[in-house]
Every structure is written in C-alpha cells, then in structure tokens.
C-alpha positions in Angstrom: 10.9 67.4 9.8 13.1 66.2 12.6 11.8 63.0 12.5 13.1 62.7 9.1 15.9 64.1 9.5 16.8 61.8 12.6 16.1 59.0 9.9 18.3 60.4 7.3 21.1 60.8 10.0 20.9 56.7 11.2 21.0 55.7 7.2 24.4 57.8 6.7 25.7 55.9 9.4 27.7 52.9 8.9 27.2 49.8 11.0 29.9 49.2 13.5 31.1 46.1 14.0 31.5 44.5 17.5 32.4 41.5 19.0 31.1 39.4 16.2 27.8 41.6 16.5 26.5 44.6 13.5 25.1 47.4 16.1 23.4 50.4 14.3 25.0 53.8 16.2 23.5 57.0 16.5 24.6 59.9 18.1 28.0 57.8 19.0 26.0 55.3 21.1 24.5 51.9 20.6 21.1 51.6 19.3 21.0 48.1 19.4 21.5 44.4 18.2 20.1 43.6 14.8 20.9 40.8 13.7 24.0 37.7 14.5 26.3 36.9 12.1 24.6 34.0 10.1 21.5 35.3 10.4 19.1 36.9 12.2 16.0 39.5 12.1 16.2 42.1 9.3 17.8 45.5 10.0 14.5 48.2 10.4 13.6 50.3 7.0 14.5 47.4 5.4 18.3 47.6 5.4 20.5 44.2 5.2 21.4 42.4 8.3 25.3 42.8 6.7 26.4 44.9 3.9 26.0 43.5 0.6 24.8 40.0 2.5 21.8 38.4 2.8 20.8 36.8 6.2 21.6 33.0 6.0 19.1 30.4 6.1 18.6 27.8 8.9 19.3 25.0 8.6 19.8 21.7 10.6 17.2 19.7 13.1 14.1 21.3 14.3 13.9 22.4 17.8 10.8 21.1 19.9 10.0 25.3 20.6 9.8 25.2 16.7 7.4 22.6 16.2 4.9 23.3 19.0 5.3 27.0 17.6 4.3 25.9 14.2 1.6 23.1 15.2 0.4 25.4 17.1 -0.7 28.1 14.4 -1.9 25.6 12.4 -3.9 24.3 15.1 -5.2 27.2 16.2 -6.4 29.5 12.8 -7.6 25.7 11.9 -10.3 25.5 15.0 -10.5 29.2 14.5 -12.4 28.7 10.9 -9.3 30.5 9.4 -8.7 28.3 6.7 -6.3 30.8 4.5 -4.5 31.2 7.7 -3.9 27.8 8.8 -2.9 27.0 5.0 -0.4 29.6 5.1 1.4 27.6 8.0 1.6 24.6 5.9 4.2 24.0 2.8 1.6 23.7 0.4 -0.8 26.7 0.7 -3.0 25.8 -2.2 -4.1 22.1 -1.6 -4.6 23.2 2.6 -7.0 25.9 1.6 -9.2 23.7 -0.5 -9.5 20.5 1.8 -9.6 23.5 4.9 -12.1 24.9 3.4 -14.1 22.1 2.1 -14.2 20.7 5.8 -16.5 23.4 6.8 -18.3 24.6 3.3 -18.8 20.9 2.3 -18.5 18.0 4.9 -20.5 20.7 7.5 -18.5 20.1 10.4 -19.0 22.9 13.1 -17.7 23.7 16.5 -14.3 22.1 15.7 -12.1 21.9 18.7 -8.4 20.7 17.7 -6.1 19.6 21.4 -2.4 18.9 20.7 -0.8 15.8 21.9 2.6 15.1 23.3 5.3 15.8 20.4 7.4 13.1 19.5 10.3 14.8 17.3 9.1 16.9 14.5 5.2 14.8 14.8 2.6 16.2 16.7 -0.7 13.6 17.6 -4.0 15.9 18.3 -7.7 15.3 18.7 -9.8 16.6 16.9 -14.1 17.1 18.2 -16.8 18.7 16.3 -20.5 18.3 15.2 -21.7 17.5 11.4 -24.9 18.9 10.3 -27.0 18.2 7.3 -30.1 19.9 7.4 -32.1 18.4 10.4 -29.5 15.8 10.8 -26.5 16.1 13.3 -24.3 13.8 14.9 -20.9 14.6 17.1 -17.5 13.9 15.3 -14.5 12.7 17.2 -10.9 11.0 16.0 -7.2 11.6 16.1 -4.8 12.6 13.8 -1.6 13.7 13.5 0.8 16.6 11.7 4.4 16.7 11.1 6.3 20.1 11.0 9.8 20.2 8.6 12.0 23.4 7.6 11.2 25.3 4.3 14.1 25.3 2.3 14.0 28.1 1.1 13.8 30.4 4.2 14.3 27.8 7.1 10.8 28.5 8.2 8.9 25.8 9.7 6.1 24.8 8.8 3.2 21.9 8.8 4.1 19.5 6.4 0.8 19.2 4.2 -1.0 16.1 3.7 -4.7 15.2 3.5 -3.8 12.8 6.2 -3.8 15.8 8.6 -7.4 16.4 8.3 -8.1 12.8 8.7 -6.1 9.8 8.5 -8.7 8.0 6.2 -8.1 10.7 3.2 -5.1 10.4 0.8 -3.7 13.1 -0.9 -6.6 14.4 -3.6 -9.3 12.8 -1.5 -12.4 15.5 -0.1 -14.6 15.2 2.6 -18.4 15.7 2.2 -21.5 14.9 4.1 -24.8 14.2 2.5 -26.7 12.0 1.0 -25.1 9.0 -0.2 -23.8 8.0 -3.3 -24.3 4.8 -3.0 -27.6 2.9 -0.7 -25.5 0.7 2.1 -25.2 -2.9 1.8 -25.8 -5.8 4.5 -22.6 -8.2 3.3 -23.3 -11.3 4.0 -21.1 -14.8 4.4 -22.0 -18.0 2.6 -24.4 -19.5 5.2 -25.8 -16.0 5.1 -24.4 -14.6 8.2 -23.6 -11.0 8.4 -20.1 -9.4 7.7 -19.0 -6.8 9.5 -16.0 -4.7 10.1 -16.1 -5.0 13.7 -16.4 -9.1 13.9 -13.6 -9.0 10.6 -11.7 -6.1 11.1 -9.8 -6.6 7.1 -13.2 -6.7 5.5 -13.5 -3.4 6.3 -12.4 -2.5 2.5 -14.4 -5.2 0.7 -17.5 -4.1 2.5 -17.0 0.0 1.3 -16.1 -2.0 -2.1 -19.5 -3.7 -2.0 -21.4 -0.6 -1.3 -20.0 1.2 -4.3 -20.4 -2.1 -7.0 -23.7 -3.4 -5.4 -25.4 -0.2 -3.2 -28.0 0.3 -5.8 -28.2 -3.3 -7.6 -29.2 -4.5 -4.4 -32.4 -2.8 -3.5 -31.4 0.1 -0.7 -31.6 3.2 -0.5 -29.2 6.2 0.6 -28.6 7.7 4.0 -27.1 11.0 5.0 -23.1 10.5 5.9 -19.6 12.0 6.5 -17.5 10.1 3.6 -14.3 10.6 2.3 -14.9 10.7 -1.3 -11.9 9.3 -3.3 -9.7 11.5 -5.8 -7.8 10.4 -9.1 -5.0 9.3 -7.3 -7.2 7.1 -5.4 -9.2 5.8 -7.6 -6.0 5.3 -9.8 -5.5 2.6 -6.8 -8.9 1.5 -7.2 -9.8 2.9 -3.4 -13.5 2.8 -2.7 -14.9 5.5 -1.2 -15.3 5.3 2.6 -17.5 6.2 4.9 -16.7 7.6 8.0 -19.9 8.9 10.1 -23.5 8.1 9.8 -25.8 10.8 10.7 -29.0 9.1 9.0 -29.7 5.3 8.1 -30.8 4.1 4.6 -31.8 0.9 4.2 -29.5 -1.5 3.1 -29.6 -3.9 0.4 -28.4 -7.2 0.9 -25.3 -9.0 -0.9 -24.1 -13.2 -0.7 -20.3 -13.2 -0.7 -18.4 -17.1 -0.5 -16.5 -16.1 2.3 -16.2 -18.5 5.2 -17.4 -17.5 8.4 -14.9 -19.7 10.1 -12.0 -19.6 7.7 -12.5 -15.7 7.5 -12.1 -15.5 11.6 -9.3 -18.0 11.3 -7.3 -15.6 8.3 -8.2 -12.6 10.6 -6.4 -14.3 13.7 -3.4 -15.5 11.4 -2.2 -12.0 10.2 -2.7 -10.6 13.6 0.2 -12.1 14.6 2.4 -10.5 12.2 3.3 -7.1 10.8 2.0 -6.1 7.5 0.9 -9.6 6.6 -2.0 -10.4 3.7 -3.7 -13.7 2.4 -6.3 -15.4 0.3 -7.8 -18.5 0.9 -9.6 -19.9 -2.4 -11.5 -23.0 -3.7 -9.5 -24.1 -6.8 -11.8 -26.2 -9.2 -14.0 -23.3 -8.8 -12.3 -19.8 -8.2 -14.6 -19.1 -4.6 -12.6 -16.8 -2.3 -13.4 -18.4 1.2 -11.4 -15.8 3.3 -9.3 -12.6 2.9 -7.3 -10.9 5.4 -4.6 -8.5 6.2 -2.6 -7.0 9.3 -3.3 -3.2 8.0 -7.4 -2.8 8.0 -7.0 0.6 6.0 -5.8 -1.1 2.2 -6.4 -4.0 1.1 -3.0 -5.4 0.3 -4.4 -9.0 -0.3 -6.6 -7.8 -3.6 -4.9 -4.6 -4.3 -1.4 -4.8 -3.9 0.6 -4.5 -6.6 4.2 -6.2 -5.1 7.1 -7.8 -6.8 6.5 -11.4 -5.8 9.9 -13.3 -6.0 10.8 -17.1 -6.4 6.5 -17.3 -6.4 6.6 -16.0 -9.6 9.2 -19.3 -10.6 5.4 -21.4 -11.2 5.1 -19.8 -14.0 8.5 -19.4 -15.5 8.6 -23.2 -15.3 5.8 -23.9 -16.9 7.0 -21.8 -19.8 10.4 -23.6 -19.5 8.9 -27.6 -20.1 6.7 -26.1 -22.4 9.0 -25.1 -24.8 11.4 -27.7 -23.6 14.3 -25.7 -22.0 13.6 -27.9 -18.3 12.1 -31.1 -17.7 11.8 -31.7 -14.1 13.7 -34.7 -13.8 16.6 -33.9 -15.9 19.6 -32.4 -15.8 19.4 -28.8 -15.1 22.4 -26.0 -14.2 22.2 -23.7 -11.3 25.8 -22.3 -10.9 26.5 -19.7 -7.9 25.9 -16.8 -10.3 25.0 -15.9 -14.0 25.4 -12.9 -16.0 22.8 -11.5 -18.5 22.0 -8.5 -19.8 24.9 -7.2 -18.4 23.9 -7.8 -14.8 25.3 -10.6 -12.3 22.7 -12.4 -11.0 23.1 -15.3 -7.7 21.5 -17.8 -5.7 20.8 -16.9 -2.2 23.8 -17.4 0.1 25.7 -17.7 -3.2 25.1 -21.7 -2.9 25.1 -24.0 -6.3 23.9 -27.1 -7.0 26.1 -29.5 -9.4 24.8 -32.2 -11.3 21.3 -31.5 -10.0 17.6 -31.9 -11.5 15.7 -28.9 -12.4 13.4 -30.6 -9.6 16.2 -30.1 -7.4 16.4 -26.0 -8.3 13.3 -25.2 -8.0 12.9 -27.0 -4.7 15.9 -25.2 -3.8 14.8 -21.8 -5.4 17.8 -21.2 -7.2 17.3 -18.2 -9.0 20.9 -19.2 -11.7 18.6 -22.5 -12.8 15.6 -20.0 -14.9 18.2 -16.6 -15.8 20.6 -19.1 -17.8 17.6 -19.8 -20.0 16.8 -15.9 -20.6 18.8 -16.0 -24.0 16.1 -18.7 -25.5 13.1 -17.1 -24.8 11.6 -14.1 -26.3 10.9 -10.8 -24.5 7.0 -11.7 -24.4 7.4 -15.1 -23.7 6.4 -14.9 -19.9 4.1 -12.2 -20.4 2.0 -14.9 -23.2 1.9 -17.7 -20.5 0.7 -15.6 -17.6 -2.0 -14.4 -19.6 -2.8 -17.2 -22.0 -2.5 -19.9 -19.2 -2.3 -18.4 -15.8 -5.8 -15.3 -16.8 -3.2 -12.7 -15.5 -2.2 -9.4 -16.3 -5.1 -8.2 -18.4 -6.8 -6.3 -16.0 -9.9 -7.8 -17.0 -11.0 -9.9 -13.6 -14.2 -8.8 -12.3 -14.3 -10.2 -8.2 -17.0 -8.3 -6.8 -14.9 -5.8 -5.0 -11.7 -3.8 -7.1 -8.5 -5.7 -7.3 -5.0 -5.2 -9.6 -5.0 -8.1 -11.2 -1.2 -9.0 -11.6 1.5 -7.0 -14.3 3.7 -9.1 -16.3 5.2 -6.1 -19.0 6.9 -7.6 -21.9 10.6 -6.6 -21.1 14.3 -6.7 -22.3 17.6 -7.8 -21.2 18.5 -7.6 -17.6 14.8 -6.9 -16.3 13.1 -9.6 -18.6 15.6 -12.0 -16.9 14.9 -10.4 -13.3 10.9 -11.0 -14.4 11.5 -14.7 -14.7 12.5 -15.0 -10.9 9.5 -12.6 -9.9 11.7 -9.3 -10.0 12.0 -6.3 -13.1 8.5 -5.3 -13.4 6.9 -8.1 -12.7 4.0 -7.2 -9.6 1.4 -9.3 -7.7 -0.8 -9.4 -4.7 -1.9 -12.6 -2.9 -5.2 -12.9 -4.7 -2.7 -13.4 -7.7 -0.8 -15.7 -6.9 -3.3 -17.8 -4.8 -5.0 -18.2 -8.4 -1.9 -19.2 -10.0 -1.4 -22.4 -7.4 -5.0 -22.8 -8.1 -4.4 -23.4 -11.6 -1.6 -25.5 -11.4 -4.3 -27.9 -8.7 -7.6 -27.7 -11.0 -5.8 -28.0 -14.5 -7.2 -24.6 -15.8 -7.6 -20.9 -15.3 -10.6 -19.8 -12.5 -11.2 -16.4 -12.6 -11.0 -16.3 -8.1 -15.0 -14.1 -7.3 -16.0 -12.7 -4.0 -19.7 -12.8 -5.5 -20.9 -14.8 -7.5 -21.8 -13.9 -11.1 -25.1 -15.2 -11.2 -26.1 -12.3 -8.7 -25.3 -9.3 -11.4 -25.0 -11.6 -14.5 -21.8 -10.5 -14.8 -18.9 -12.7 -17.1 -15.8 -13.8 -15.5 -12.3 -13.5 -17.0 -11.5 -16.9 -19.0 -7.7 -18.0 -20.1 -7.5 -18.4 -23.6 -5.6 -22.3 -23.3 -4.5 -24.9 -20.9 -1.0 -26.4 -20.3 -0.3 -29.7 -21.7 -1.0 -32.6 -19.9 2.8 -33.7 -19.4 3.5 -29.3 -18.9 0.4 -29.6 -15.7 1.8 -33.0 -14.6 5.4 -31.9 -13.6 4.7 -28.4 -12.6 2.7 -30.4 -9.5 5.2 -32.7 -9.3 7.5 -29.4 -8.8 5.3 -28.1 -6.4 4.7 -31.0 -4.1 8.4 -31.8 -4.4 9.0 -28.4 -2.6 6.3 -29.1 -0.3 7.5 -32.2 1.1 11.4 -31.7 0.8 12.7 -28.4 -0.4 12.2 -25.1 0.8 8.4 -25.1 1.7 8.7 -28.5 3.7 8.6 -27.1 7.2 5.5 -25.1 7.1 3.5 -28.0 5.4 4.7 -30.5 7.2 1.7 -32.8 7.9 -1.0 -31.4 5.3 0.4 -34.0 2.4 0.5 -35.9 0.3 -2.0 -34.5 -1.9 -0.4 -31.0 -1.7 2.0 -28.1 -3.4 4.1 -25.1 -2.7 6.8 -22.4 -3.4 8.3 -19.7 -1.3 9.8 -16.6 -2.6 11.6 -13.9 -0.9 11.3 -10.2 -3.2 14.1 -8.0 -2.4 12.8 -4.5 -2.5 15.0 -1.4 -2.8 15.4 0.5 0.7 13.9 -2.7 2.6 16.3 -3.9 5.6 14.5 -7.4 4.8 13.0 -9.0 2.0 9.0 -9.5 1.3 8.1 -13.0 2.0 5.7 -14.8 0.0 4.1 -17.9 -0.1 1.7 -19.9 -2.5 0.2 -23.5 -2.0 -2.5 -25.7 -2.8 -3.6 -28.4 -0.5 -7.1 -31.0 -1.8 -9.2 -28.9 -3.6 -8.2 -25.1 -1.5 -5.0 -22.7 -2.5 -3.6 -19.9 -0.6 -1.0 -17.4 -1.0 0.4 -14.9 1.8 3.2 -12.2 1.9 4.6 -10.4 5.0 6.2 -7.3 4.1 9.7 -6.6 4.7 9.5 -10.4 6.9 12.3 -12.0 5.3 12.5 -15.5 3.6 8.6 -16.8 2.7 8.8 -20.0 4.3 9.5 -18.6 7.6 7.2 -15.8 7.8 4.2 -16.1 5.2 4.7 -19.8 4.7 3.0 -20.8 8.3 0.3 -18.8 7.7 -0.8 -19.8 4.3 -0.2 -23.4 5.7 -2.2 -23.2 8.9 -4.9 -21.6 6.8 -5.1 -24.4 4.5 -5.1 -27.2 7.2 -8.3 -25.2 8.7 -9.9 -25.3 5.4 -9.5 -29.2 5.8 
C-alpha cells in the first residue's frame, strides 16, 4: 500500500519549472530531469513531458551518432536472422520483411555476416558474406552494398531508408531473390565470326546476354543449372529488365546463339563510352537493320536499347520530312527562324537566342534552330508526326522484335504547346540510341529496317515493317539536310574527314532538374549509322557527337 500511495503523492504533484527544465518534486526535493523543453524522453507512468504539450519532433540534419546507431540495428538483427526486427528499423516495415525474409526462406543464403563501412553523411557502404545452399549444392556469396538512414517524419526517428537495393544492388524495388534451378537453360552468345561474348571481355553486353538467356535459353538446346538470381518484379518487367543472375552454384549446359555484333566494332564502342559519363551508342548496318556493336558507360541498364529519353534537335529528321512532305519547307528555300515563337501559349527560342534572316530551311536545320519547325505547328495536325514516325520511320508501335527487349521510341499524338515541343524532340516525345540510329538508317537506305541483334531466320520470327516510303524528292533533301549539317553546320567538327558520302544532326534535350542538357547524336556514314547520347553532357556535337563519329570511321 505505500508503494501506491508514494505514486499517488508524485501524480498530485505539479511539475516545477526551473531554469528552462520540468523537474518532477517529491517530498520538496528534486527527483529528476525529464525531459528539455522541445523535446525529450516521456515523463514515467506515462505523463507529458509539458502540461497539455506533446514532446516536439526532431527535426534538422542527422547526426553521424544517429546513423551508425540506426545502421547499426539494421545491420545487426539483419545478420542475426531477425528479419521482423531489422524491418522494423527501416521506413517501410512491410516490403523489408518480405525481401528479409525471402533472403533466407528462398534464395538459401546462410551464415550471413554483414561489416559496416566508413559512413559518408547519412550513407553507410557494408559487406556483406554468406554461403547459398541448394540441396547438395553450395557456393560462398560475397558483394557490397550500401544503406542510407533519413528522419521519420512523423517522430524524428531514424531509420534505414528501404530499398531492395540494400539487400543487393542488382535488385530494384519489387525484385526477389531466389536460388534454384533455373528458369531459363544458359546461353553461349556468340559474335558474327562466331566468337564468344562475354561480360567480362564487353562489360555493356552484360544485359543483352541475361536478355538472350531469357528469349533463347530453351530454343537453343541447354539445359538449366542451379543459381542465385534476381528474379524481376512488375516494375521491372514494366522496364523490360531481364532477369539476372548473380551466382552459379551448378552449371547447365548452355545452348548456343549467333548475334551480328562485331567483335572489333563492339571492343571499339566499349572503349568509346568509357571515356565518358553515362554515355550509350548503336552501331548498325543500314540497307539491312544488323546491329554491329552496342555499348554503354553504366553496365547495369541498358540505356542504348531501353532508354526511353527525350531526344532533342535529333528528333528534327523526322519533323522535316513531314514538313517537305506536305510542303511547309523545302530545303533550299526560304525558311523563317526568328529569335523566338509563341504557340500554344508558350515562348519558345533558339539556343543563345540567335536568328537567322533571309535564310534556307537548309540553313536552320544545319543550324538547329528550333523557331524554323514550331512556326509550322499551326499547319499540321496533332497526329501528324506521330503518322510519319510510324508509317515511315517503324517507330513508336512497340512492335520491334531485336532479339533482346528494347522500347521502341514514343511519339503520343499531342496538343498545343507539347505537340509543338514534340516536333523539336521535347513534350512527350522519348527515344533511345537504337531509335534514332534506325531513323539515320532510314534516311541512308531509302526505307524502314527493323535494326535485329539475331537474326530472324534463327527463331522464324517476323520483323517490324513500315507501312510506306518517303518520296523520292521527300528522301532526296532530307540527305541533302543531313550531309549539309555534316560538312558545315552543327555536326561538322566531329565528322570532319568521314565525307562525302555521309549525314548528321545533333540535338541537345533539356531535361527538368539537369544542370546540363542530354547530348545526342545520329549519323550515317556508307552503308553504317550510329546514334549516341551522353546524359546530362551538354550540346551533342561536343559530347556524343565524337563518339558516334569515331565509331563510324572504325566501321570503315
């Protein structure tokens, strides 16, 4: 009974203030410091840090105590086996749990030991070792990852902020892990003199080959190992991510698949978007639609097939086509490109706000000037662009069938502002360098081939056909655009030397939140056409353009 009553007593009292501190008394003296103003631990028995107040949250930048304190209990119930508790240190309890969980009940990976790295701000690196097992197989498992720890809302806790990526950095958000036997019999890719492909001697093949496994695995006569492989969820697959494999614990016997890449072009592309950041590009046979090399600075996607990019004054090919066409520009007549023009209620300029009076539309599109194709918005209909880059150009139907998953180009019928931003390469317009290498190809061979990685006579399989040709006059002063550029506008420094019998436009696609520009770049030279973009690299000529031109010059 005295202990309750001694309770009773410290509830009647009233917290004292002092010096900027609440102190429960009892008995006259001090019992002690609960809590700061602005926050603090919770008063015992559950009583308020302030009377009628709520502690307040924390905000503001982590401290480095906070995040080793929080990557740390991750880290630990994770190598523990405790995946509930190790989810519960993350911001999204659910989604850790599963993919925690999985890692043990379904990849069978054992004897996990998880070593934190030196922090860098709110990321922590760590390594993480462990053993997969599937029945009589077992292998050791060893990579590095990586968590970042931010502050809850809500509370001000901190926690691990969840992403797949934190298992492994090969899984995206929705992706699983599992070991067993494969789903699909491995392949031996190999190049058109049959040599083999591998990731190791072409480090950006390393997504064609996984894309390769999963088309041609079981046309091609293997059959199926035991392996650690991230298996691809519906955002993935959305993104047309193959599956991947990460560990072999068993061989199966691979079948063998012909590709037409280029041993020596391939090395050459690999070498070329080494030397700059978050560069792709596609080397291609025109008269035929043979992809001799593919390559791109970031091994883990495939930016060079599967990107899906706004690809800027490239995108100007096609618009003028359309525009001769329907007789709204003829490349040696008179064409305006004032300093700005307003459509669709939006003020669009040229680049450095510069004009060109009395010029040819030769002149603008040499030039790039984006005033020369929005003044003709107002003639053409909200599906005229999207008609010609299907009906002439094979785009934008999703109906390509490469070898290997690719996004085939996006041209959406649009309205107003964004249909005019679509006929610079801008609105909603998106492309990759497979794209647009097809689209110089076209304007070289005449017609529409559908660009293959293998051939179709190895699966029987029917390539994607355009439904008509550009006129002969239409076909005859879009090249005479294009080689214009390539010896005088624009495009003339990086192809300086690879004429006469060649082509070219640069584009530059502003993005929103990019410092710099995407740089693209799309040219034909003889019978082979290329097109690069470097990221955020600025103006296409400069960064894209040397690469797509020193690729072409090694094609010969």
């Amino acid at each position: 009974m005295g202990k309750r009553r001694r309770v009773a007593e410290r509830r009647n009292k009233r917290p004292a203030v002092v010096a900027g501190m609440i102190a429960v008394v009892v008995g006259g003296a001090g019992f002690g410091v609960y809590a700061l103003y602005g926050g603090g631990a919770a008063a015992e028995d559950g009583a308020s840090a302030a009377a009628g107040k709520k502690p307040a949250v924390k905000t503001g930048p982590l401290s480095a105590t906070e995040v080793t304190s929080a990557a740390q209990a991750f880290l630990t119930a994770w190598q523990q086996g405790k995946a509930a508790q190790a989810a519960a240190a993350t911001d999204d309890p659910t989604a850790a749990t599963a993919l925690l969980t999985g890692y043990t009940k379904d990849a069978h990976i054992t004897g996990v030991t998880l070593t934190a790295g030196t922090r860098a701000g709110d990321k922590v690196p760590f390594s993480v070792k462990g053993t997969v097992t599937y029945k009589k197989a077992t292998k050791p498992l060893a990579y590095e990852s990586a968590l970042t720890v931010v502050r809850r809302a809500k509370d001000g806790k901190p926690l691990v902020d969840w992403h797949a990526s934190v298992v492994h950095p090969d899984l995206a958000d929705g992706d699983t892990l599992v070991t067993g036997e494969a789903g699909d019999p491995p392949v031996k890719a190999l190049d058109k003199h049959g040599g083999e492909l591998t990731a190791k001697k072409y480090p950006s093949l390393g997504t064609v080959l996984d894309g390769l496994r999963e088309k041609y695995g079981k046309k091609a006569g293997g059959t199926a190992g035991v392996e650690l492989r991230v298996v691809r969820g519906k955002a993935s697959k959305a993104k047309k991510s193959s599956d991947k494999t990460l560990l072999e614990l068993s061989e199966g016997t691979p079948g063998t698949v012909r590709t037409t890449l280029s041993p020596t072009l391939q090395a050459e592309a690999e070498k070329l978007v080494a030397s700059r950041s978050r560069a792709s590009v596609v080397l291609m046979r025109a008269s035929t639609g043979e992809i001799l090399a593919v390559a791109n600075s970031n091994p883990n996607f495939n930016t060079a097939f599967q990107g899906s990019l706004a690809p800027g004054s490239t995108m100007k090919v096609i618009t003028s086509s359309l525009l001769i066409e329907k007789g709204l520009a003829s490349a040696d007549k008179a064409h305006p490109c004032p300093k700005y023009f307003t459509y669709g209620g939006w003020k669009f300029q040229n680049d450095d706000e510069f004009e060109i009076k009395g010029g040819t539309f030769k002149a603008s599109f040499a030039r790039s000037c984006n005033t020369a194709f929005i003044s003709q918005a107002g003639e053409l209909d909200n599906d005229s662009l999207t008609k010609q880059a299907q009906q002439v150009f094979g785009l934008s139907m999703n109906n390509w069938s490469v070898g290997v998953p690719t996004f085939d180009g996006a041209v959406p019928v649009q309205s107003a502002a964004q249909m005019a931003a679509s006929l610079i390469g801008q609105g909603g317009v998106r492309m990759n360098p497979l794209n647009m290498a097809s689209v110089a190809a076209t304007v070289k061979a005449g017609t529409f081939h559908q660009p293959y990685l293998v051939a179709p006579s190895v699966d029987k399989r029917t390539l994607a056909a355009a439904s008509r040709t550009m006129s002969s006059s239409t076909l005859s002063q879009l090249r005479e655009l294009m080689n214009y550029t390539a010896a005088y506008g624009t495009a003339a420094e990086a192809m300086s030397g690879l004429g006469p019998d060649y082509g070219a436009k640069t584009g530059s696609a502003e993005v929103d939140g990019q410092k710099k520009p995407n740089g693209w770049f799309t040219a034909y030279r003889g019978d082979l056409a290329a097109a690069g973009v470097v990221q955020q690299g600025g103006h296409g000529g400069d960064t894209a353009g040397p690469i797509v031109a020193a690729l072409l010059k090694a094609g010969g």
